[in-house]
C-alpha positions as CSV (number, residue, x, y, z in Angstrom):
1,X,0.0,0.0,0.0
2,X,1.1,3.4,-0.6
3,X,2.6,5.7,2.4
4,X,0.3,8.4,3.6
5,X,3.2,10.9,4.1
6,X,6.9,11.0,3.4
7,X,9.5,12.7,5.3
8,X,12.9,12.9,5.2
9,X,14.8,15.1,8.2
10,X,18.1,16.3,7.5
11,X,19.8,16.9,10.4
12,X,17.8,18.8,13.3
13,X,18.1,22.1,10.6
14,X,15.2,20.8,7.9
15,X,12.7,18.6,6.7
16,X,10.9,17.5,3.5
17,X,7.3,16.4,4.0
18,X,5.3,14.7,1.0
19,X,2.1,14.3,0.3
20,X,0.8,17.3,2.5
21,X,-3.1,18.3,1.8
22,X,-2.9,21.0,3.4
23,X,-1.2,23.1,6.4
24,X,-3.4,23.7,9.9
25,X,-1.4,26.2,11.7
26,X,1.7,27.7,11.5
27,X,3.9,28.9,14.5
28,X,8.0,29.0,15.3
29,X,7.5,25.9,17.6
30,X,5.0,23.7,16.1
31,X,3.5,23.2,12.3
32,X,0.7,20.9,12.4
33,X,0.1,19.4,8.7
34,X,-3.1,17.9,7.0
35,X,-2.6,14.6,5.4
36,X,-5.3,12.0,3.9
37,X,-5.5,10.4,6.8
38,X,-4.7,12.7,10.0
39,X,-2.6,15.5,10.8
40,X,1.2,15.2,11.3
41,X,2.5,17.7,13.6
42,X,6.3,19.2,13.6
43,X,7.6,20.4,16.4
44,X,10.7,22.0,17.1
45,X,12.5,26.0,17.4
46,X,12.4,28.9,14.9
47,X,10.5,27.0,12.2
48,X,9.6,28.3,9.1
49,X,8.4,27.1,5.8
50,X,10.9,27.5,2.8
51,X,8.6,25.9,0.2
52,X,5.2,24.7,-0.4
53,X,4.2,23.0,-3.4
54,X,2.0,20.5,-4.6
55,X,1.8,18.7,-1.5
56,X,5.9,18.8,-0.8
57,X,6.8,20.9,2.3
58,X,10.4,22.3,3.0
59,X,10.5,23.2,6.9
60,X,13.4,25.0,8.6
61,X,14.7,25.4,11.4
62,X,15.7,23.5,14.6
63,X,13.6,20.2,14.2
64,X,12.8,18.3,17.9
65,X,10.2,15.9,16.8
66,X,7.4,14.7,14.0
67,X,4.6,12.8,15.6
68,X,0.9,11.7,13.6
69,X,-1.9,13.3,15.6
């Protein structure tokens, strides 16, 4: 079966998210994402999103933790 999301962390200074609908909410210490099924929520320091398109997500910043919500 195919993933619901894909994400690749480079480091604790970014992230690459696929297959994002759609993003929830936006702060510096947590981005919470909308996927097919659920919400995946970044947390972390001075983040920031560097791109968004098509459903791929670039995320800066100091990355602590992903978790599915």
């Amino acid at each position: 079966s195919e993933p619901i999301y894909r994400a690749v962390i480079f480091g604790d200074g970014a992230g690459y998210f696929e297959k994002v609908l759609s993003i929830k909410s936006y702060q510096p210490e947590e981005i919470c994402f909308s996927l097919k099924k659920g919400e995946l929520l970044v947390k972390g320091e001075n983040l920031y999103i560097k791109k968004y398109c098509a459903g791929d997500v670039v995320v800066c910043g100091k990355i602590k933790a992903i978790q599915r919500a």
